[in-house]
TORMAR-528500 format. One record per residue (C-alpha): residue in three letters; x, y, z; residue number from 1. Coordinates in pm, 1 decimal. Layout:
<sites>
{rest=ALA | X=X | Y=Y | Z=Z | nr=NUM};
...
</sites>
This chain:
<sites>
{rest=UNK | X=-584.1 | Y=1350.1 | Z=-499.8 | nr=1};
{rest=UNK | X=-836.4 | Y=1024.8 | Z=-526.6 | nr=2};
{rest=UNK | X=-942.6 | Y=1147.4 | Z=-869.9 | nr=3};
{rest=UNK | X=-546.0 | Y=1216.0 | Z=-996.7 | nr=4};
{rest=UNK | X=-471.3 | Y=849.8 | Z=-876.8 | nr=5};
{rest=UNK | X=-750.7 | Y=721.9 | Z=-1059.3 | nr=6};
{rest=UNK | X=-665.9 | Y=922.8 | Z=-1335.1 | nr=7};
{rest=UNK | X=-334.9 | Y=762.2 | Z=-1335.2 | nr=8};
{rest=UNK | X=-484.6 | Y=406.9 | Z=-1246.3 | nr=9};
{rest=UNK | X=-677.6 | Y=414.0 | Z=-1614.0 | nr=10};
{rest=UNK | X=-375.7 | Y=539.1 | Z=-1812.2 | nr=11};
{rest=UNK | X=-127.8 | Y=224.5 | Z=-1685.4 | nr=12};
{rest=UNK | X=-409.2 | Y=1.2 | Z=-1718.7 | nr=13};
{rest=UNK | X=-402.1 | Y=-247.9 | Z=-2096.4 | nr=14};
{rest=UNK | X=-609.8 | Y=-155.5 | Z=-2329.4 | nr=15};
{rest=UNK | X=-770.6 | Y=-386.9 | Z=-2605.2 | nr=16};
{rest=UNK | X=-641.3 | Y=-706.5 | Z=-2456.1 | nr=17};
{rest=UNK | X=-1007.7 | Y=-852.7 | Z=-2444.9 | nr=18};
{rest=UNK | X=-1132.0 | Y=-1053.7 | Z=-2126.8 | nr=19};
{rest=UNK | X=-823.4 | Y=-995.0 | Z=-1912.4 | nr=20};
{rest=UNK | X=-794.5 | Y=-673.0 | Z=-1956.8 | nr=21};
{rest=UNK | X=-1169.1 | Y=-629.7 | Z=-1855.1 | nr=22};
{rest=UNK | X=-1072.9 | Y=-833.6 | Z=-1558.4 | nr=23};
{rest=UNK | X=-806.6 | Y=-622.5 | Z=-1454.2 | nr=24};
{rest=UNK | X=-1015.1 | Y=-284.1 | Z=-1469.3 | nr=25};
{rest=UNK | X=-1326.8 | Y=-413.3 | Z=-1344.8 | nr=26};
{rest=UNK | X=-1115.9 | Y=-507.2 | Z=-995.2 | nr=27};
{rest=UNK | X=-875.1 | Y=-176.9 | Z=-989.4 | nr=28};
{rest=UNK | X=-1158.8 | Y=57.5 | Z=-1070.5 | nr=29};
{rest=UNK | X=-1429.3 | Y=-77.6 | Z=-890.6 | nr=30};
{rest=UNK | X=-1367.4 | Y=181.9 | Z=-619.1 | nr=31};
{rest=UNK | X=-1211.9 | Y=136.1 | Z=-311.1 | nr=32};
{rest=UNK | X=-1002.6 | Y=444.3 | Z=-48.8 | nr=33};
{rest=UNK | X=-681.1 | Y=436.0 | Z=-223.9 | nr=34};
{rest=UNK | X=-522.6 | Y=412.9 | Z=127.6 | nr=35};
{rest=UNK | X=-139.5 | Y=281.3 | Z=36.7 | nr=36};
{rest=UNK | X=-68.6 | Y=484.2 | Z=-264.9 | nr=37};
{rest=UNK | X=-237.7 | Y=797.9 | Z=-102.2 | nr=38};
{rest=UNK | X=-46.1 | Y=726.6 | Z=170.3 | nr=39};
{rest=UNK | X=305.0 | Y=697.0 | Z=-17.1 | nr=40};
{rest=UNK | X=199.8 | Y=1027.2 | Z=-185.9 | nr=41};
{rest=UNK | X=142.0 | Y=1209.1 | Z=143.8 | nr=42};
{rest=UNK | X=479.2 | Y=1031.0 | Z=283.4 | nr=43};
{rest=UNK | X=647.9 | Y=1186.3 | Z=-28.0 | nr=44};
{rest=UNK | X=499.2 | Y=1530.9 | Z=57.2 | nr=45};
{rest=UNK | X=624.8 | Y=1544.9 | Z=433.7 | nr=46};
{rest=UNK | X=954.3 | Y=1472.4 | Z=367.9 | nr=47};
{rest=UNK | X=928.2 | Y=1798.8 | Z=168.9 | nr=48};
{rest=UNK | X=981.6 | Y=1651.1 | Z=-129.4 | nr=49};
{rest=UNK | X=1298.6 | Y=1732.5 | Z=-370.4 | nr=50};
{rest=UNK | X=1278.5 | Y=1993.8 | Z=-703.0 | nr=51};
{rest=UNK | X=1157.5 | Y=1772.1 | Z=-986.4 | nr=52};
{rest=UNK | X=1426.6 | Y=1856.2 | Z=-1176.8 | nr=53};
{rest=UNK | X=1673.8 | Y=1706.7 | Z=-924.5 | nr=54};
{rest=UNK | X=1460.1 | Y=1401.0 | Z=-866.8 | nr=55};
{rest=UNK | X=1496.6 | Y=1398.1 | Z=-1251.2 | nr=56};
{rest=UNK | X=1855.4 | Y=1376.5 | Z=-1224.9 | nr=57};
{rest=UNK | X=1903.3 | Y=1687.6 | Z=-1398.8 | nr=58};
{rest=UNK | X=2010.6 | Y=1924.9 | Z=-1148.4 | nr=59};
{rest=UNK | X=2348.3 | Y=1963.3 | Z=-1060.1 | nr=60};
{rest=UNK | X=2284.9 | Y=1967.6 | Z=-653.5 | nr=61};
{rest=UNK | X=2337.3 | Y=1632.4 | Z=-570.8 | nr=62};
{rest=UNK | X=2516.5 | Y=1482.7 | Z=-284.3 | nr=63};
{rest=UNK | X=2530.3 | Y=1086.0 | Z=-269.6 | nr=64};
{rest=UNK | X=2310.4 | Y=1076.7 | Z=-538.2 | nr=65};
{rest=UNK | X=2020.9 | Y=1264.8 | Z=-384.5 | nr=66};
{rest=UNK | X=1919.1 | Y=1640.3 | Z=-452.8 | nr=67};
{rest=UNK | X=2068.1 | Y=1857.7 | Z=-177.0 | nr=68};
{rest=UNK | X=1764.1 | Y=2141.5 | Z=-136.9 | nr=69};
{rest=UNK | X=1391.7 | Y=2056.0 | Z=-143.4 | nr=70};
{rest=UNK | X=1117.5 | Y=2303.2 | Z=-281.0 | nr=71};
{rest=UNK | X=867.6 | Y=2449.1 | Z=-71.7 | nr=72};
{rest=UNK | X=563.8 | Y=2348.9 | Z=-295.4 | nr=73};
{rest=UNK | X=648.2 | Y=1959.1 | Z=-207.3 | nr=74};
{rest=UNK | X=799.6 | Y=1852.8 | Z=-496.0 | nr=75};
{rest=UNK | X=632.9 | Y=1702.6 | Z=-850.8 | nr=76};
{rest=UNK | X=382.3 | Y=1439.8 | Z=-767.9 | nr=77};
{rest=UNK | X=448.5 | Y=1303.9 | Z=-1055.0 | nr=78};
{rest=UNK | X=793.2 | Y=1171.9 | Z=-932.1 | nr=79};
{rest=UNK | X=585.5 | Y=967.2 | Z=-646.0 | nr=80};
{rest=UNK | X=248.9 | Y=876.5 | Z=-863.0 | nr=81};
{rest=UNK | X=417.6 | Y=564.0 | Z=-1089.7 | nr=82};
{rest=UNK | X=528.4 | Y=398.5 | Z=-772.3 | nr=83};
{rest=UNK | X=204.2 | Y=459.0 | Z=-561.3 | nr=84};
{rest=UNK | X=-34.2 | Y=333.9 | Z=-903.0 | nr=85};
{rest=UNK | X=234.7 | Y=2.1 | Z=-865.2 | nr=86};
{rest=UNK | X=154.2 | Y=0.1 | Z=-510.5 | nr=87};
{rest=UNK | X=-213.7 | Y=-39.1 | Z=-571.5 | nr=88};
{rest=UNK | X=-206.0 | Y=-241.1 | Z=-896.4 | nr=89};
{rest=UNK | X=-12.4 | Y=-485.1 | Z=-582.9 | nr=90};
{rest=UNK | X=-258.7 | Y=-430.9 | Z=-354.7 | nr=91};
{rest=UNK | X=-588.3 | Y=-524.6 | Z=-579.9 | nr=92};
{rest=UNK | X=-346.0 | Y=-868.1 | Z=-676.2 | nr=93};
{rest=UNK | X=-407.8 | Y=-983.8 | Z=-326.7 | nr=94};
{rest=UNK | X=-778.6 | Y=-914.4 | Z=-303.6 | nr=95};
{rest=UNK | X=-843.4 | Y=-1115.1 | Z=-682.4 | nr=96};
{rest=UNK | X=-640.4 | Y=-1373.2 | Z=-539.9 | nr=97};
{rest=UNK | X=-720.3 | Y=-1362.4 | Z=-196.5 | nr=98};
{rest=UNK | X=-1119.0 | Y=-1353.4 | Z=-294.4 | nr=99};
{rest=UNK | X=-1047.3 | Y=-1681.7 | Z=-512.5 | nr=100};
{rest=UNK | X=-1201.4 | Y=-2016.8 | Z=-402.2 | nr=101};
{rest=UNK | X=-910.3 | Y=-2192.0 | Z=-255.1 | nr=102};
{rest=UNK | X=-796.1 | Y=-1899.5 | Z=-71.4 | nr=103};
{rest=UNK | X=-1070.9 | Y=-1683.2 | Z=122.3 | nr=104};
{rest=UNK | X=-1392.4 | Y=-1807.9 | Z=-88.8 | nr=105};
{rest=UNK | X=-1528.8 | Y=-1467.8 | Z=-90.1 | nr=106};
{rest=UNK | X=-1810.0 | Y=-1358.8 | Z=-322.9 | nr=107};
{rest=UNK | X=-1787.2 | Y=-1003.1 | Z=-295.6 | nr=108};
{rest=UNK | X=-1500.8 | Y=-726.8 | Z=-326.1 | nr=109};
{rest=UNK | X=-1601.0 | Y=-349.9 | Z=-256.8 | nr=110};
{rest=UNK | X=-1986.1 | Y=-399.6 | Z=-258.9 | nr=111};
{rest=UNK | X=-1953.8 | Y=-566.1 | Z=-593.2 | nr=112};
{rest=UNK | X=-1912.6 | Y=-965.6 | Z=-702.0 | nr=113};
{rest=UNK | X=-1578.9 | Y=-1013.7 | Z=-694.3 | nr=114};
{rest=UNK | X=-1361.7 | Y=-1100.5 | Z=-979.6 | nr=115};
{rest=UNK | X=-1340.0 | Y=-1490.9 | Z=-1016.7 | nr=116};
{rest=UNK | X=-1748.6 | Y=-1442.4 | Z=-956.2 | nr=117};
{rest=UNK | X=-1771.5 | Y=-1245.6 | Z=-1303.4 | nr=118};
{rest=UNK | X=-1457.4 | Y=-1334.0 | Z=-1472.0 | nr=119};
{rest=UNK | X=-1430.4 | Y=-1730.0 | Z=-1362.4 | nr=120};
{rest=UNK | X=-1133.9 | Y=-1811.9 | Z=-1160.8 | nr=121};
{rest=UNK | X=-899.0 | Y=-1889.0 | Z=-1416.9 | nr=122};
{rest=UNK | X=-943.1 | Y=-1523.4 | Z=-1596.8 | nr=123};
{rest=UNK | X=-916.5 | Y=-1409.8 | Z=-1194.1 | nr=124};
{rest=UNK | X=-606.0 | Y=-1606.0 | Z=-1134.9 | nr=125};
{rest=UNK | X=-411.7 | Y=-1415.1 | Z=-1466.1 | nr=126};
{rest=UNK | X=-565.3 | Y=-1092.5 | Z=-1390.8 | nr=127};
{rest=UNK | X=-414.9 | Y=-1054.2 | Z=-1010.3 | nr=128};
{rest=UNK | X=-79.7 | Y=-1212.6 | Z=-1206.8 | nr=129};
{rest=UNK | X=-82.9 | Y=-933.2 | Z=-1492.2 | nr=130};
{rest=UNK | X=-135.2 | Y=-682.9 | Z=-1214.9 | nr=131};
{rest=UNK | X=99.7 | Y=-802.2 | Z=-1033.9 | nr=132};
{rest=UNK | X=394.6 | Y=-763.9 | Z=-1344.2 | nr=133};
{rest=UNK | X=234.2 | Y=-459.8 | Z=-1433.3 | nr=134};
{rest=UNK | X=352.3 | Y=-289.3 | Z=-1113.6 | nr=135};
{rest=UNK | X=694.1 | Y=-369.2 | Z=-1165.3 | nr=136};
{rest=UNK | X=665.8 | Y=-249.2 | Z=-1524.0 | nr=137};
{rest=UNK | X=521.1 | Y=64.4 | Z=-1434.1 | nr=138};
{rest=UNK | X=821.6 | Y=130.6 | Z=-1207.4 | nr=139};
{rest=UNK | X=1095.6 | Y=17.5 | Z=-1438.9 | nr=140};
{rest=UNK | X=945.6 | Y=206.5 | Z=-1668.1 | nr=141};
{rest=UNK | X=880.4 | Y=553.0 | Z=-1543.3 | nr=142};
{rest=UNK | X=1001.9 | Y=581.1 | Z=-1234.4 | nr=143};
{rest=UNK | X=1283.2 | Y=812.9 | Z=-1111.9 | nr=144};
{rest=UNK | X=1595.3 | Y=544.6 | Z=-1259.6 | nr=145};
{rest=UNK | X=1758.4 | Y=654.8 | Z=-961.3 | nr=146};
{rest=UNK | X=1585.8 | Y=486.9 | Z=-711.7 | nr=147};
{rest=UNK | X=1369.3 | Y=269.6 | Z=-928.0 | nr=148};
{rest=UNK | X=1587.0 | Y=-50.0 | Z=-841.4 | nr=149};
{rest=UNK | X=1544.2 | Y=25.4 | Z=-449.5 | nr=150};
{rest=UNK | X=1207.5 | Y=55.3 | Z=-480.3 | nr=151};
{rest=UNK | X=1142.5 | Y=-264.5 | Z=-653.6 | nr=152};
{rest=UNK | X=1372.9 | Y=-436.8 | Z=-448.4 | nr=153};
{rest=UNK | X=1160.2 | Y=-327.3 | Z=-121.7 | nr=154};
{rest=UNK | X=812.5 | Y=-390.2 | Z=-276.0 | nr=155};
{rest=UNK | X=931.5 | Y=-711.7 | Z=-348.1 | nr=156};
{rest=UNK | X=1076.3 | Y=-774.4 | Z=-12.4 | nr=157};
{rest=UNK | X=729.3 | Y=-655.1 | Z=143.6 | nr=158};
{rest=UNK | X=492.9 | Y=-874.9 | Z=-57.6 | nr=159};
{rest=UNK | X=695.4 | Y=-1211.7 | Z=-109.5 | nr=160};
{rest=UNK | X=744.8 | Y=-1514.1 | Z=111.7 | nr=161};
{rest=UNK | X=851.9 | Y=-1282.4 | Z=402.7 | nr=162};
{rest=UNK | X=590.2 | Y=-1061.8 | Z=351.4 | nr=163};
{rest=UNK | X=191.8 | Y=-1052.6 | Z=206.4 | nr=164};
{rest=UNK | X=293.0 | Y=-1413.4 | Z=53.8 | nr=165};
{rest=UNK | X=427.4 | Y=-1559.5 | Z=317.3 | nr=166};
{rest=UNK | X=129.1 | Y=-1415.9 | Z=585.7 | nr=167};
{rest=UNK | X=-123.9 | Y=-1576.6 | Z=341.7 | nr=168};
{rest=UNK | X=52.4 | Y=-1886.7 | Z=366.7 | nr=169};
{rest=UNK | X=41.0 | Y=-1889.8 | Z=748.0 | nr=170};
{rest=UNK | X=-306.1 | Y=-1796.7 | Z=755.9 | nr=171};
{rest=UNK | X=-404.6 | Y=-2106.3 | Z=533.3 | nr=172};
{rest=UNK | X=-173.7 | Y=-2326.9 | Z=736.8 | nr=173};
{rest=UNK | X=-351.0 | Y=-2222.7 | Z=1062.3 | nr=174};
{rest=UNK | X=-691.0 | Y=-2173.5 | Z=923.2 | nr=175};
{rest=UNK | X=-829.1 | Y=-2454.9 | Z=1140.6 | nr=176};
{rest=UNK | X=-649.2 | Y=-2430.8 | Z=1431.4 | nr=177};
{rest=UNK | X=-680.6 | Y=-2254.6 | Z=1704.5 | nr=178};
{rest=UNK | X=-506.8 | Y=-1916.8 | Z=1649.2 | nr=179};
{rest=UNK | X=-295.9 | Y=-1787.6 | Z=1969.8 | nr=180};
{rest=UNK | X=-234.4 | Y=-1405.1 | Z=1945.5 | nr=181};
{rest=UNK | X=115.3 | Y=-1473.5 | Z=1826.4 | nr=182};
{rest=UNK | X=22.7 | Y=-1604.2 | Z=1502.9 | nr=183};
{rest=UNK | X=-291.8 | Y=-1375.8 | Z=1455.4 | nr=184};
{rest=UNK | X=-30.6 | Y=-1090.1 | Z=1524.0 | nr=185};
{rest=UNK | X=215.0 | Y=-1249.2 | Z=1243.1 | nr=186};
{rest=UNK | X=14.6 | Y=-1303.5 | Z=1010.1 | nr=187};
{rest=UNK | X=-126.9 | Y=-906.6 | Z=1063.8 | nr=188};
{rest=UNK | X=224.1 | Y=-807.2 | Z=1043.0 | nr=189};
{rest=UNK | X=279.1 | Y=-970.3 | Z=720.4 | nr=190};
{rest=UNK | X=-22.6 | Y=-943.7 | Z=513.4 | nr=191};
{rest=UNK | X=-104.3 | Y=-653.8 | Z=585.0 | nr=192};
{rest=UNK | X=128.4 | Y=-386.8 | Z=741.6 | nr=193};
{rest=UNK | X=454.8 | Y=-493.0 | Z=536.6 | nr=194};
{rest=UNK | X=239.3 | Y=-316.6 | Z=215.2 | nr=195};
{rest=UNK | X=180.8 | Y=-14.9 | Z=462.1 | nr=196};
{rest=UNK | X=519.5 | Y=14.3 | Z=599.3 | nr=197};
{rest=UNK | X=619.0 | Y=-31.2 | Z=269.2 | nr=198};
{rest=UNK | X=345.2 | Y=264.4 | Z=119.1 | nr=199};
{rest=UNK | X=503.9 | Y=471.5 | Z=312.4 | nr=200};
{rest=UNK | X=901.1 | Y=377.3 | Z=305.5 | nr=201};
{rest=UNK | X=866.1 | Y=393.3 | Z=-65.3 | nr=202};
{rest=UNK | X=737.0 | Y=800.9 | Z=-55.2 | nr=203};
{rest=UNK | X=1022.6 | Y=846.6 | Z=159.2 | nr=204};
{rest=UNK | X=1262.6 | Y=694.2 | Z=-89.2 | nr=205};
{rest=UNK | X=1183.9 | Y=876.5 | Z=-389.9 | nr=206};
{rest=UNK | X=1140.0 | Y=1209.6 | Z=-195.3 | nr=207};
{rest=UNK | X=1545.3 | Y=1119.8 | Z=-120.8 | nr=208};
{rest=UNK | X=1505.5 | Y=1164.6 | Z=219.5 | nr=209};
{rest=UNK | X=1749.0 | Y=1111.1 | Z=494.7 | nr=210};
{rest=UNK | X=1769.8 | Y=784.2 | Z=690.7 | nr=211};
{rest=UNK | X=1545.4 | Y=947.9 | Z=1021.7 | nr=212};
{rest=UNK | X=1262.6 | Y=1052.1 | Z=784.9 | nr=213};
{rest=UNK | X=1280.9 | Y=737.0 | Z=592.5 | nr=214};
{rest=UNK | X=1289.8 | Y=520.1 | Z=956.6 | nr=215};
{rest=UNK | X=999.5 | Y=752.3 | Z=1041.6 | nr=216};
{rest=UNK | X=751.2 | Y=694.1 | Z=791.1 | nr=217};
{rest=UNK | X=834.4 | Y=324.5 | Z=780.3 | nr=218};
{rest=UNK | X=733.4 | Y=306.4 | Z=1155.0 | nr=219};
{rest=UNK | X=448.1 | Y=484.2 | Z=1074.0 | nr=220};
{rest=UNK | X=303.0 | Y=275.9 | Z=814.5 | nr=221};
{rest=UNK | X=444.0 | Y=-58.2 | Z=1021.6 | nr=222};
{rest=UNK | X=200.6 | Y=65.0 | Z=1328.2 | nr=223};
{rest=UNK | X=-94.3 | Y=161.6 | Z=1111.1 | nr=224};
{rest=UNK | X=-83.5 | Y=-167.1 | Z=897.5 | nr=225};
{rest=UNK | X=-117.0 | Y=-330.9 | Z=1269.9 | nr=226};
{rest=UNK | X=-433.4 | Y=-125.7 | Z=1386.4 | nr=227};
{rest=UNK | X=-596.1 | Y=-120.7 | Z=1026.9 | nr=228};
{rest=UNK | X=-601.0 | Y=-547.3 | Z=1041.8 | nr=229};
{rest=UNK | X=-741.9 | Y=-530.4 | Z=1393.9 | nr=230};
{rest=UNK | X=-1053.2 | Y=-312.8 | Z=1300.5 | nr=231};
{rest=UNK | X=-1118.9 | Y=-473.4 | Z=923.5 | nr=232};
{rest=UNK | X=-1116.5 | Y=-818.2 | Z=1116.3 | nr=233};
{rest=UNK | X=-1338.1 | Y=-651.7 | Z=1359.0 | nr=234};
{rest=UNK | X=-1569.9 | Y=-513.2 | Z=1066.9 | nr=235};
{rest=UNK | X=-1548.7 | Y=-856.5 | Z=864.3 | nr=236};
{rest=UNK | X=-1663.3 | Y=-1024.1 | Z=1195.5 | nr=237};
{rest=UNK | X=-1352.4 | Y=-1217.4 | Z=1240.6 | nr=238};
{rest=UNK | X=-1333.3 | Y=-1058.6 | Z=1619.8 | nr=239};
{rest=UNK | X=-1594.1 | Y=-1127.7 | Z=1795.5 | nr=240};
{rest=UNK | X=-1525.5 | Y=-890.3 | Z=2090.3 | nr=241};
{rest=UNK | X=-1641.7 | Y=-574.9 | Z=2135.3 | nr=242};
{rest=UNK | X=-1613.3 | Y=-281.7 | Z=1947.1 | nr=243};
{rest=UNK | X=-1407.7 | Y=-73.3 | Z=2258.3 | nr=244};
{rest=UNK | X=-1208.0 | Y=-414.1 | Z=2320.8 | nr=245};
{rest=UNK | X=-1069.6 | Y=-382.1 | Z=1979.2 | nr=246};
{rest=UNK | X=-990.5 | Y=-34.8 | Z=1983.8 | nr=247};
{rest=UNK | X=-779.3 | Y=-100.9 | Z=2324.3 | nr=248};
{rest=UNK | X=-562.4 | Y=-302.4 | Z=2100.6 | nr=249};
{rest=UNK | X=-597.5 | Y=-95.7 | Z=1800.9 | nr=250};
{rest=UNK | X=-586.8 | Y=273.9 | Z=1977.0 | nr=251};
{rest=UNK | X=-236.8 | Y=274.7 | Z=2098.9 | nr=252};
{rest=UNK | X=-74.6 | Y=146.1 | Z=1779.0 | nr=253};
{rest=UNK | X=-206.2 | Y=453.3 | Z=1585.7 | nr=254};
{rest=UNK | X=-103.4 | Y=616.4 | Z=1887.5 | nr=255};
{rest=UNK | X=274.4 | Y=479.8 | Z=1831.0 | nr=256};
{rest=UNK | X=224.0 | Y=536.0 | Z=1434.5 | nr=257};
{rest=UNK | X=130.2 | Y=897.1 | Z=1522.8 | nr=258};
{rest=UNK | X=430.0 | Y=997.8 | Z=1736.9 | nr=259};
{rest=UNK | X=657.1 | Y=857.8 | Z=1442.6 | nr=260};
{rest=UNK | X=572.4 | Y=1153.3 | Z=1258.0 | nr=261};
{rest=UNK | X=671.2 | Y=1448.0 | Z=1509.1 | nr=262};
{rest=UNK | X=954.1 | Y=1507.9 | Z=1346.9 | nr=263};
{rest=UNK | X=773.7 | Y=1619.8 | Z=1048.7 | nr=264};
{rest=UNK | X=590.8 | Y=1875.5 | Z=1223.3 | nr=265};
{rest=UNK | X=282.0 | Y=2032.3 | Z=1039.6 | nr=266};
{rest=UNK | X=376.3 | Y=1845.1 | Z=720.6 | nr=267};
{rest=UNK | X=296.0 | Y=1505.5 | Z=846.0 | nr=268};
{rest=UNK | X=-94.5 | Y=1649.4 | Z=934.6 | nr=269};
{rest=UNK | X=-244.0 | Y=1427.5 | Z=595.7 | nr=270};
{rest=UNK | X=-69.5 | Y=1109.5 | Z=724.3 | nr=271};
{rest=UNK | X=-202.7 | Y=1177.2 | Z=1065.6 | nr=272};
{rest=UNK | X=-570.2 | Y=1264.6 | Z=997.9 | nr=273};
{rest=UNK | X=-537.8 | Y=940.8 | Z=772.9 | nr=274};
{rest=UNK | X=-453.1 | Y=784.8 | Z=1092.5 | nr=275};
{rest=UNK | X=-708.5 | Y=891.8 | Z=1273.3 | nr=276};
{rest=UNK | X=-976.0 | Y=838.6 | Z=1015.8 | nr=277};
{rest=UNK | X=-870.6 | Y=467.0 | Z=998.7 | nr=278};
{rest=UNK | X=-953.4 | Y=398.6 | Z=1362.3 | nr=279};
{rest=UNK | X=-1267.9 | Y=523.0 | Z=1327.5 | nr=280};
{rest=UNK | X=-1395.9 | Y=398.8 | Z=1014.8 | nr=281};
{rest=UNK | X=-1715.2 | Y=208.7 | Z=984.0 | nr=282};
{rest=UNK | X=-1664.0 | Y=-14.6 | Z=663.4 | nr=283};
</sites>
């Protein structure tokens, strides 16, 4: 699956636009898991996923605009993969910006300098912005029409001023303050789970699913987005307690984020090894 979004990654990426353009790959293809679109693929797949033909508005089995029967092979992955390349063309925005000098001042991304360190920060600054409108564009332009506008809608929801935007902003505010577990749990919530819950609500969306599956997964990725801040601050050295102390925090949110996806039964498996991977990940 990591190669097929990668694939996809290249192909919506410019091409002969010169130093922003080289910006712009350099960031998105400089490795990294893939966690949030892999995640709203495997959210797609355990709602079953509709015929591609339906989610193509083609068939004639529709009821309230969504396909009534859903194919046993999980669907077309190419209904889900436009909106889960947008999803991380969003998510490597907020690492060039986030990396930048005024924001986080960090000098490396993914092993590697990061972008305003090879690009400058000005070419930085308009790459995360042209990844940022290239996301939307992607949608709008080959997404499933039928749930295209729902989908931007929630993305935009998730990463504006109530959402990754609005948690950066609160982390700068409180930056030298003392933090009280409120805010630290805020700002978690909003830089960093919204995308997740998000991830996941979005695979849900363009499967069609019903309104328990789509609650489901958005729980899910809500819960993990919680636990996956506590052990990167942990990792980055922004926690300074103990390894175990952290997972008491972290264990029983992917714990929660887990039990979310009973209802799926053995089709949920993916999103739960995911789960379980992330707790237990080393870098």
């Amino acid at each position: 699956m990591l190669a097929q979004i990668n694939k996809n990654l290249n192909k919506y990426l410019p091409k002969g636009m010169g130093m922003i353009e080289k910006a712009m790959r350099y960031s998105v293809m400089s490795g990294g898991k893939r966690i949030r679109p892999i995640i709203a693929i495997e959210a797609f797949k355990a709602c079953g996923a509709f015929r591609p033909s339906a989610l193509l508005g083609t068939s004639p089995e529709l009821v309230e605009g969504r396909p009534s029967g859903r194919s046993s092979d999980g669907g077309g992955i190419k209904d889900i993969m436009p909106i889960a390349c947008a999803i991380e063309f969003i998510h490597t925005y907020s690492l060039i910006h986030d990396d930048l000098p005024a924001m986080d001042n960090d000098d490396f991304r993914r092993g590697k300098p990061a972008c305003h360190k090879v690009f400058g920060p000005a070419n930085a600054i308009l790459a995360g912005d042209a990844l940022l409108t290239l996301a939307f564009n992607t949608i709008a332009k080959d997404a499933n029409p039928k749930i295209a506008l729902n989908i931007i809608k929630e993305l935009s929801d998730a990463i504006g001023i109530y959402g990754m935007v609005g948690g950066q902003a609160l982390d700068l505010e409180s930056r030298d303050k003392a933090k009280d577990k409120n805010i630290s749990n805020k700002i978690n919530l909003l830089k960093t789970a919204k995308l997740l819950e998000v991830s996941a609500k979005s695979g849900a969306l363009a499967a069609g699913a019903p309104q328990k599956e789509m609650r489901a997964l958005q729980k899910f990725g809500l819960y993990l987005g919680l636990s996956f801040q506590l052990v990167d601050d942990y990792l980055d050295g922004e926690i300074k307690f103990r390894k175990d102390r952290v997972l008491e925090d972290a264990a029983p949110l992917i714990e929660k984020a887990k039990k979310e996806l009973e209802i799926f039964g053995k089709r949920a498996d993916s999103l739960k090894n995911i789960a379980d991977r992330l707790l237990k990940r080393t870098k």
